[in-house]
C-alpha positions as CSV (number, residue, x, y, z in Angstrom):
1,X,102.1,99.7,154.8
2,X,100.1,96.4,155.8
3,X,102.4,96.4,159.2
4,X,101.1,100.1,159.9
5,X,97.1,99.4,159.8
6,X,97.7,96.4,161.8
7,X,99.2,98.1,164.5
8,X,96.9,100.9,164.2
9,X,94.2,98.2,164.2
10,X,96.2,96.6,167.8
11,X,96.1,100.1,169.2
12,X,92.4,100.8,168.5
13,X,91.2,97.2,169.7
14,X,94.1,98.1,172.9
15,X,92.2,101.0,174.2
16,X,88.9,99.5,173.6
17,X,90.0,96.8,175.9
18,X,91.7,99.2,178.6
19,X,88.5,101.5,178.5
20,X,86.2,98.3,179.1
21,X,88.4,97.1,182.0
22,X,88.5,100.8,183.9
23,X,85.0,100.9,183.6
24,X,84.5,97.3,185.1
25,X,87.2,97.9,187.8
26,X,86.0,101.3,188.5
27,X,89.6,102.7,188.8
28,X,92.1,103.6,186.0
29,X,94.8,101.2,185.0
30,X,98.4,103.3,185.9
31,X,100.5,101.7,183.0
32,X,98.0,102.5,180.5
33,X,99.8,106.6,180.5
34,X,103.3,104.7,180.2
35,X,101.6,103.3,177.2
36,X,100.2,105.8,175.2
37,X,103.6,107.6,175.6
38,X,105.2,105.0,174.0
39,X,103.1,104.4,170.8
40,X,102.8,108.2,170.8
41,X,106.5,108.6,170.3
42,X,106.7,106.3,167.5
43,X,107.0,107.4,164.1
């Protein structure tokens, strides 16, 4: 259960990141759909 929050935790602190970094750049990073797929299809 531990390894769960953690990722959860990785993927939170992730997107903060990629949100902070599109706003400085001023252009969206194109891997960032490739992944959210990928976490999303995890169980």
């Amino acid at each position: 259960m531990q390894d769960a929050a953690r990722e959860d935790d990785w993927l939170s602190v992730e997107q903060i990141l990629r949100q902070y970094a599109q706003y400085q750049f001023g252009r969206p990073i194109r891997s960032a759909a490739l992944i959210d797929s990928y976490f999303a299809a995890k169980p």
